[in-house]
C-alpha positions in Angstrom: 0.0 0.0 0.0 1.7 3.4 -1.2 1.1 6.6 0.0 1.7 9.7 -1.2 1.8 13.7 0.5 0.9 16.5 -1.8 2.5 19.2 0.4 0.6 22.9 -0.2 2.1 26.3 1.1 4.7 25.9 3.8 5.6 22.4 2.5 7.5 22.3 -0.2 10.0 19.9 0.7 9.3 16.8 3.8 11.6 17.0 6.6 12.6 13.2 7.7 12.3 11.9 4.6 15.1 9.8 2.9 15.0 10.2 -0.4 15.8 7.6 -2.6 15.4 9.0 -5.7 13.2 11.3 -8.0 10.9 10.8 -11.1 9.9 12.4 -14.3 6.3 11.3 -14.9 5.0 12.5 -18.3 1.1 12.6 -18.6 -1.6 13.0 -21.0 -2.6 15.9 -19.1 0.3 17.9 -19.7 3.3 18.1 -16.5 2.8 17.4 -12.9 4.0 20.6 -10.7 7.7 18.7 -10.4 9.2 15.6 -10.4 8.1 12.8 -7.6 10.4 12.2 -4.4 10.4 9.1 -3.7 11.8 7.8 -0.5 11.2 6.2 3.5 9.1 8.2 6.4 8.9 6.2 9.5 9.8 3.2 8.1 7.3 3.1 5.3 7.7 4.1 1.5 6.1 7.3 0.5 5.7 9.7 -2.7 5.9 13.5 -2.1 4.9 16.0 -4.8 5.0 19.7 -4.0 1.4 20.8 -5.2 2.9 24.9 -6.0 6.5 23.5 -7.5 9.8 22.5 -5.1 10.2 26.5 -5.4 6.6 27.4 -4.5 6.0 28.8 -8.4 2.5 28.0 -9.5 -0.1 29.7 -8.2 -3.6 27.5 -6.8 -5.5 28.6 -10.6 -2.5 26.9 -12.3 -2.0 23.6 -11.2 -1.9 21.2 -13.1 -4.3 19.1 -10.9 -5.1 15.9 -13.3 -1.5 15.4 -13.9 -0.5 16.0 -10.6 -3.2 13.2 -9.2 -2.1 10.8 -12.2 1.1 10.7 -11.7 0.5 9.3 -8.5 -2.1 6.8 -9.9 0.8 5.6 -12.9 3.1 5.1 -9.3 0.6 2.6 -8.3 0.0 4.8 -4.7 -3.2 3.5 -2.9 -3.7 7.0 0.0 -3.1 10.5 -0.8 -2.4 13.1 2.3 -2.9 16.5 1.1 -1.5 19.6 3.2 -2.9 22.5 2.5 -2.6 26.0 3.7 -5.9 27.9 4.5 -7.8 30.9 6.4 -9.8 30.1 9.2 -13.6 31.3 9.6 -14.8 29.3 11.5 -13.8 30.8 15.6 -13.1 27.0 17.0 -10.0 27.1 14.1 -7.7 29.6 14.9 -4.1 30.6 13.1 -2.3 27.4 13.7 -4.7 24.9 14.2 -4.6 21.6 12.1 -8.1 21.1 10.5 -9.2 17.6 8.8 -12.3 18.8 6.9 -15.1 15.9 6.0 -16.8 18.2 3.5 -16.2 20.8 0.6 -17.8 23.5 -1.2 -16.6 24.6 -4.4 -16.0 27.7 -5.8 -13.9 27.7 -8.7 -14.1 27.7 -12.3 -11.9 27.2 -15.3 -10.5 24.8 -14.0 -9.6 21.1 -15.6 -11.5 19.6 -13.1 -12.5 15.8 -14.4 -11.3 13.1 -16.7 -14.3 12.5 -18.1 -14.7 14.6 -20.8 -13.2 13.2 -24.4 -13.4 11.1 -26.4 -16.0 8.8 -23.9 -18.0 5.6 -24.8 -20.2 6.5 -22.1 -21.3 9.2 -19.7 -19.6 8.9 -16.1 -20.7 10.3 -12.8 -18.8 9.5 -9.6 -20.4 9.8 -6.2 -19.1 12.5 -4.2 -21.2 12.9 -1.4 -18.8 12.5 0.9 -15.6 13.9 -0.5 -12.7 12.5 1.2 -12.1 8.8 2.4 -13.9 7.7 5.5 -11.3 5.2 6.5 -8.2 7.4 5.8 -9.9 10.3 7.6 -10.4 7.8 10.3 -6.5 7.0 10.8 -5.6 10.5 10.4 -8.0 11.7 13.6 -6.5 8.3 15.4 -2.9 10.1 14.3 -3.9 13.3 15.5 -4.9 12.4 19.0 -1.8 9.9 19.2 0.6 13.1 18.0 -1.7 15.2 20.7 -1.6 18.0 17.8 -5.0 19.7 19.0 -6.1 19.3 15.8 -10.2 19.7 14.6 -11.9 16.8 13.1 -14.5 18.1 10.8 -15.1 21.2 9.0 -16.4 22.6 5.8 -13.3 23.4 3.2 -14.4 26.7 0.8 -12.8 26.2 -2.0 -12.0 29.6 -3.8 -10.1 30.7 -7.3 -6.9 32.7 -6.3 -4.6 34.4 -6.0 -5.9 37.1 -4.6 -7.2 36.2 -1.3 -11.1 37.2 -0.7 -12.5 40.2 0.4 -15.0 40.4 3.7 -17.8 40.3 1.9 -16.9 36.8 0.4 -15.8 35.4 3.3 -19.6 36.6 4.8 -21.1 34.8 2.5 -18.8 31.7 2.9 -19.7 31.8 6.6 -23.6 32.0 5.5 -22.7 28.9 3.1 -21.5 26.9 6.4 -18.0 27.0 5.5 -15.4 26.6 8.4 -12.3 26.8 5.9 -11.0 28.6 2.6 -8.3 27.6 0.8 -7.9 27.7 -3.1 -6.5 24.3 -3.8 -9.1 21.8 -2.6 -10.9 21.6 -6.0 -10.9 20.0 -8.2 -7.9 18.1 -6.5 -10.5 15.7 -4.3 -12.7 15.2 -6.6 -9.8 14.3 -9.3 -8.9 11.9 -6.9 -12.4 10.6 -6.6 -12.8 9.2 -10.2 -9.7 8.0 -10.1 -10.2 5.9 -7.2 -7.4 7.3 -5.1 -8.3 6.9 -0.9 -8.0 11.2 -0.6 -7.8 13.0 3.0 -7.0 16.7 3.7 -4.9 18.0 6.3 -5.8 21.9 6.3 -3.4 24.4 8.2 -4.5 27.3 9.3 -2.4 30.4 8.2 -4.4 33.2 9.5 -8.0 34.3 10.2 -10.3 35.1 6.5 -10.5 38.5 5.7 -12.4 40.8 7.9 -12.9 38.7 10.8 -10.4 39.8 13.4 -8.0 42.4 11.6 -8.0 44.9 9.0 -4.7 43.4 6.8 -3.6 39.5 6.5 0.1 40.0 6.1 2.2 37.5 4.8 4.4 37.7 7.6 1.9 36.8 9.8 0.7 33.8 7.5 4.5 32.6 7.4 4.7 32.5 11.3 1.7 31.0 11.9 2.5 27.9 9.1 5.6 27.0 11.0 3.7 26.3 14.0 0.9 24.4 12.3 3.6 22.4 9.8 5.5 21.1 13.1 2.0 19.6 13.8 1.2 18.2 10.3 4.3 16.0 10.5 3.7 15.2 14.0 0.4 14.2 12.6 2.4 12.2 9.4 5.3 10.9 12.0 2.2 8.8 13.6 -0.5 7.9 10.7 2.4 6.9 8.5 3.4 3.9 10.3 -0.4 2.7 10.2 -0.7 2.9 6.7 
């Protein structure tokens, strides 16, 4: 069973793990955002992919999300962990808190966001009721509580286009929406992972508090200190779900 981290904003590169090597993958859906580490975490084999680029390059609207996820699927990898930076709107999920949404709302467009689309012998729908894996979501709340990392084990993920990061308004009506989170790399990422069978869990870090809820200016300062504190957690969380998986 192989399992693979995409690591978002404030992980570009996966401290404690030994690489062994790194791979081109070419895809019909163009280039992944870098080549795939491969190498040992805890004792167990593991892919990493940097979602943005090893030097944090490409911005959330230009991912390249289907070749990202089927690289992984060509590696044969069973799990996917993705990290993923985000603003917190929710009052329980503070600057620094690790987050392990169970639902998502979407928000994008113009994005590549299924497979299904060309050149088909038959319409497909996939179930996506509940968006990310109910028995990898399981392991990484067990993980969370074993690593004692504080971390909140449901939420609503906002998904939003990018860059720019939203104004108060938005973030209102994301609130009234019963969002918790907002992030910009969610979608289509789970539910690319979805039709191609891939067991897909989120581990969101909180980088600072959505616009207009508790200050007049999100800095990126502040967004950078808070992600070092929440990214210590996240591999506490990995150091103890790895080993299960």
């Amino acid at each position: 069973m192989t399992v693979a981290i995409i690591g978002g904003t404030g992980l570009t590169r996966l401290k404690g793990l030994e690489i062994t090597h790194r791979e081109v993958v070419h895809t019909p859906y163009g280039e992944p955002s870098g080549p795939i580490t491969h190498g040992v975490l805890h004792g167990r084999e593991v892919l990493f992919l940097a979602r943005h680029g090893y030097g944090h390059t490409i911005p959330p609207h230009k991912v390249n999300y289907r070749a990202n996820l089927w690289a992984l699927k060509h590696l044969q990898v069973e799990h996917v962990v993705a990290v993923a930076a985000v603003g917190g709107i929710n009052e329980a999920m503070g600057p620094g808190t690790i987050v392990l949404p169970d639902q998502i709302i979407d928000y994008t467009w113009s994005r590549h966001h299924t497979f299904f689309e060309n050149d088909l012998t038959h319409v497909t729908h996939v179930d996506f009721t509940y968006p990310y894996d109910h028995a990898l979501r399981q392991r990484m709340i067990q993980a969370a509580g074993a690593a004692d990392a504080g971390a909140v084990i449901d939420g609503t993920y906002g998904a939003t286009q990018g860059p720019r990061l939203e104004t108060a308004a938005e973030i209102q009506r994301l609130r009234r929406d019963g969002c918790d989170l907002v992030g910009m790399t969610g979608m289509p990422e789970a539910a690319l992972a979805r039709e191609l069978e891939l067991a897909y869990a989120a581990c969101a870090v909180v980088a600072n508090w959505a616009a207009g809820l508790h200050s007049e200016e999100i800095t990126m300062a502040d967004i950078e200190r808070n992600l070092v504190r929440g990214m210590e957690r996240v591999r506490a969380v990995l150091g103890a779900l790895i080993p299960t998986l």
